[in-house]
N, C-alpha and C positions, 0 to 999 in steps of 0.2 A: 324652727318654724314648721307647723304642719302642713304635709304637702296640699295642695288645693285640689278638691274635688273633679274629677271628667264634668265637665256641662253634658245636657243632654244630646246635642248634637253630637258630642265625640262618642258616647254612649251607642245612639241608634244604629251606627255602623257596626257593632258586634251584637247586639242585644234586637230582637224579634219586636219585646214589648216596647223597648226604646222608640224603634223604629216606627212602629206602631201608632203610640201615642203621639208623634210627634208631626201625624199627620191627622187624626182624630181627635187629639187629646182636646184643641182647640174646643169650647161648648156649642159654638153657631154649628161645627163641623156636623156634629153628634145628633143636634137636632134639625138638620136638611136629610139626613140620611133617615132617620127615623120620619120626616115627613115623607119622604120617594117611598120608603117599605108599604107606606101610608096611601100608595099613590100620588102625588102629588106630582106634577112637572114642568108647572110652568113657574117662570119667577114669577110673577104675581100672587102665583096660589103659594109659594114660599115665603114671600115677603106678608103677606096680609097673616097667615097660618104662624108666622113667629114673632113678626112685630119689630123685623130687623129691619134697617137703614139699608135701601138698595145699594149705597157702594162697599157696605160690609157683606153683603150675599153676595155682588157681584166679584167680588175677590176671592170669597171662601167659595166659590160654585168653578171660577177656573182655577183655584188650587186643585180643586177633586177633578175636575177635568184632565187636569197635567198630569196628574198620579193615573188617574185611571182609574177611578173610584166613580164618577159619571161618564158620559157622553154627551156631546150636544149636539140638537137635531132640529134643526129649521120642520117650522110646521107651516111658517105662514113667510107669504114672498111681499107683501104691500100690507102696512109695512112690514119691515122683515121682522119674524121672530124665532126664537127658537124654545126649543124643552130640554130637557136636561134628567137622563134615564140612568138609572144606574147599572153599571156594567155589571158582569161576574162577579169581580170581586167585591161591587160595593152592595153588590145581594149577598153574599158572604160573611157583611158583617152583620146580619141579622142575629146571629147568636148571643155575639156582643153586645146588642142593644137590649135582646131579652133578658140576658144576665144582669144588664143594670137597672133594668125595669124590677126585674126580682129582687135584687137587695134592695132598690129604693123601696120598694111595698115591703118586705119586711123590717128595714132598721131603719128607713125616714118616716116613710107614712104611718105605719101602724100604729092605732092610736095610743100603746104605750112605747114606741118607739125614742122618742126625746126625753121622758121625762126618768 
């Protein structure tokens, strides 16, 4: 019997990308952070700007909290609100999001790219 594969979990502890992905890989992840690069910071201008269901942003927004990928920051006290800034590191993934921006424009969008 062949032995069974590492899951990704047992992966991200030796492996960078592993690790990586398994905190970005998510797609809601990828496009909050590309809205923040975007300016964006409040949850409204995230939820209206991707068309997601406020309890899936409000989960994926304190996942990247936890890591440390945002911060949250009360802007308003009556009622309370807060914004949500990206830290260092999740200004860092800017590279990453132009990389995917550039293969999607050259091998999804281009007009002969699918066919």
């Amino acid at each position: 019997m062949p032995a069974k594969p590492a899951s990704p979990v047992v992966a991200a502890a030796d492996c960078p990308v592993a690790a990586t992905l398994q905190l970005v890989g998510e797609g809601w992840t990828v496009l909050i952070v590309r809205d923040a690069l975007r300016g964006s910071t409040r949850f409204e201008q995230f939820r209206r700007n991707l068309g997601i269901s406020p309890a899936i942003l409000a989960r994926r927004l304190q996942t990247m909290v936890a890591a440390g990928v945002m911060q949250r920051r009360p802007y308003q006290q009556h009622p309370p609100r807060d914004e949500y800034l990206l830290t260092e590191s999740g200004r860092a993934l800017q590279p990453l999001l132009a990389a995917m921006r550039q293969w999607g424009e050259r091998y999804l969008c281009a007009p002969d790219a699918l066919s």
